[in-house]
DOTI-946077 format. One record per residue: z, y, x of N, C-alpha, C in turn; residue number from 1; chain; residue in one letter. Coordinates in nm, 2 decimals, decimal comma. Example, Ala and Ser with C-alpha at 12.3 -4.5 7.8 and 13.67 -1.06 7.14 Angstrom:
# residues 2
[pt [0,78 -0,57 1,32] [0,78 -0,45 1,23] [0,78 -0,33 1,32] 1 A a]
[pt [0,71 -0,22 1,28] [0,71 -0,11 1,37] [0,79 0,00 1,29] 2 A s]
This chain:
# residues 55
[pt [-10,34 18,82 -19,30] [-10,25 18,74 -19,22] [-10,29 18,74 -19,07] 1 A x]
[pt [-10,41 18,72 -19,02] [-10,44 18,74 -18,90] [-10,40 18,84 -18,85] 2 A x]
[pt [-10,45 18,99 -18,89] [-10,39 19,14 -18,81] [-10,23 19,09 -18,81] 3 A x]
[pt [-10,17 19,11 -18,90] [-10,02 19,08 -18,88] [-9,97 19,00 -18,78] 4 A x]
[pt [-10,05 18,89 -18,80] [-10,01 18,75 -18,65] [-10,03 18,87 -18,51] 5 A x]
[pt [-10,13 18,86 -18,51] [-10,22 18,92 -18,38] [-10,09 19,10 -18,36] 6 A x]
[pt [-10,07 19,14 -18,43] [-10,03 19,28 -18,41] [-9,86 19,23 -18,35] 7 A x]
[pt [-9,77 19,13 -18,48] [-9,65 19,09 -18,39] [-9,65 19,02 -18,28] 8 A x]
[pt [-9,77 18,92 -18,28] [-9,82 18,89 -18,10] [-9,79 18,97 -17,99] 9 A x]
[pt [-9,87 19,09 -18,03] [-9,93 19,16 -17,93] [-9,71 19,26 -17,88] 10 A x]
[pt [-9,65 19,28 -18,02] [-9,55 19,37 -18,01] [-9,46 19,27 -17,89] 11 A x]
[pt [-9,42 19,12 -17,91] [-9,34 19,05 -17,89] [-9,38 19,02 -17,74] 12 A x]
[pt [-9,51 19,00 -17,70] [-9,56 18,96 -17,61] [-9,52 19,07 -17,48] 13 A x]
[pt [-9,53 19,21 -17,52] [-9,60 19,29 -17,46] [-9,39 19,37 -17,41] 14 A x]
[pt [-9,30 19,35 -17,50] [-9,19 19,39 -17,46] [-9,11 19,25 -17,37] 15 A x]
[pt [-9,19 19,12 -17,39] [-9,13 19,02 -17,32] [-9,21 19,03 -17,15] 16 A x]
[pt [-9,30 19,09 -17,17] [-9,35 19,13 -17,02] [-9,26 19,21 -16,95] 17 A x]
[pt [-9,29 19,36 -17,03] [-9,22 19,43 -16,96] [-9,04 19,41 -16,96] 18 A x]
[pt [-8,97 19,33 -17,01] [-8,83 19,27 -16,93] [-8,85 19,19 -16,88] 19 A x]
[pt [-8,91 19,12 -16,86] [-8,96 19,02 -16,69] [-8,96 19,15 -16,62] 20 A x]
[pt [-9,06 19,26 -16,62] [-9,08 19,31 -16,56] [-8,92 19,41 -16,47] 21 A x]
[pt [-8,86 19,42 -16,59] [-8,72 19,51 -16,56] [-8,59 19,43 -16,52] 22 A x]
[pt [-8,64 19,31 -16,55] [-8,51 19,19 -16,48] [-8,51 19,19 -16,33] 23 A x]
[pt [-8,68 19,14 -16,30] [-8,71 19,16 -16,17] [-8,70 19,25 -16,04] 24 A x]
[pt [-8,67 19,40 -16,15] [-8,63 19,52 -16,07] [-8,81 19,58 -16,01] 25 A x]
[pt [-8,87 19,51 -16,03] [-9,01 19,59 -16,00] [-9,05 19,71 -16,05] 26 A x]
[pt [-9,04 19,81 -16,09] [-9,03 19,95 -16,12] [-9,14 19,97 -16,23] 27 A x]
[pt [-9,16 20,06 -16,24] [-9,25 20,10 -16,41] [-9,38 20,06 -16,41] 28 A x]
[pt [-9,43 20,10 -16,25] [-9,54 20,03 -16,27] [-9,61 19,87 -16,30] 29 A x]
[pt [-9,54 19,79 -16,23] [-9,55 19,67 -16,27] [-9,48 19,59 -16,37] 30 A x]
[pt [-9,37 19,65 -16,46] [-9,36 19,62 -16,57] [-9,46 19,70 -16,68] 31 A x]
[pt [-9,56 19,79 -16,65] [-9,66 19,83 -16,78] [-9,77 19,69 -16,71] 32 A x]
[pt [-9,76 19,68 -16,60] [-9,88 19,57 -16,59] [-9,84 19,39 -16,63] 33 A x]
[pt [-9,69 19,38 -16,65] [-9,69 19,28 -16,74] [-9,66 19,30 -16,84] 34 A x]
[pt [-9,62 19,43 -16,91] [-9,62 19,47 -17,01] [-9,75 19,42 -17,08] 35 A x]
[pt [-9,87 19,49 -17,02] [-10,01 19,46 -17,06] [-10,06 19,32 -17,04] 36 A x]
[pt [-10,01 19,22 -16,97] [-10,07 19,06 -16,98] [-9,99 19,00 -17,07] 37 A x]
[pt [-9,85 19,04 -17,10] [-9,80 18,99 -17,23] [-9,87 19,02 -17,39] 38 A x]
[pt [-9,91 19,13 -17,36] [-9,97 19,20 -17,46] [-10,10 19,09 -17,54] 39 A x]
[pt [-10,17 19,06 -17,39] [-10,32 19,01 -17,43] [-10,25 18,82 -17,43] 40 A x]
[pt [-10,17 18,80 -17,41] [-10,15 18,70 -17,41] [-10,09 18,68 -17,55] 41 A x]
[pt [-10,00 18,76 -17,62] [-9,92 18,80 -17,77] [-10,05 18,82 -17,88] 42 A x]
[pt [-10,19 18,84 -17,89] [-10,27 18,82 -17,91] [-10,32 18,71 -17,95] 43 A x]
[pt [-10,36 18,64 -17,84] [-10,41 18,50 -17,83] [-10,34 18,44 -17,90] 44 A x]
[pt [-10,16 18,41 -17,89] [-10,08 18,36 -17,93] [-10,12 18,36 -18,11] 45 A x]
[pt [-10,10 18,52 -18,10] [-10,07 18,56 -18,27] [-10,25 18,50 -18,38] 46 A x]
[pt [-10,31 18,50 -18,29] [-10,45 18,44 -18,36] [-10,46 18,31 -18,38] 47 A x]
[pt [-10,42 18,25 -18,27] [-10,41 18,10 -18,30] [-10,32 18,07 -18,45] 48 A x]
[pt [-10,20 18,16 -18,40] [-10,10 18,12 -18,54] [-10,17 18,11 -18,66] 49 A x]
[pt [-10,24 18,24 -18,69] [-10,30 18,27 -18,78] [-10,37 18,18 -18,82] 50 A x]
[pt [-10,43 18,13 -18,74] [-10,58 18,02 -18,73] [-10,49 17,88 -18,79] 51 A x]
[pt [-10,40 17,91 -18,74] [-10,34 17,74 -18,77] [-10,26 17,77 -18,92] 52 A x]
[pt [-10,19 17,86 -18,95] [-10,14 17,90 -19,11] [-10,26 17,90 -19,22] 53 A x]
[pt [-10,35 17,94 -19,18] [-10,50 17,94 -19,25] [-10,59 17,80 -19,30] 54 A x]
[pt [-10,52 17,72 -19,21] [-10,56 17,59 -19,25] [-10,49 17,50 -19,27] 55 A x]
C-alpha cells in the first residue's frame, strides 16, 4: 500500500506542477522544475496517506 500511495503521489503531484507550470506560460523549463517539486511533494503526500491507512 505504501509504493502505490507514494507512486500515485508522486504521478498526481508531479503533472499538477507542471500545469501550474503551463497555465503560467513559463516554458518547459520551469514547468519540469515544478514538475519536479510537485513530484517530491506527491511523495510526502502519498506516504503520509499510507501511514495514516495503516493505522
Amino acid at each position: 500500500m505504501n509504493k502505490l500511495c507514494i507512486f500515485v503521489g508522486t504521478t498526481v503531484g508531479g503533472y499538477v506542477g507542471w500545469a501550474i507550470g503551463e497555465v503560467l506560460g513559463l516554458g518547459f523549463g520551469w514547468s519540469f522544475v515544478l514538475s519536479s517539486i510537485g513530484s517530491i511533494a506527491g511523495v510526502y503526500a502519498g506516504w503520509k496517506l499510507a501511514r495514516k491507512l495503516e493505522s
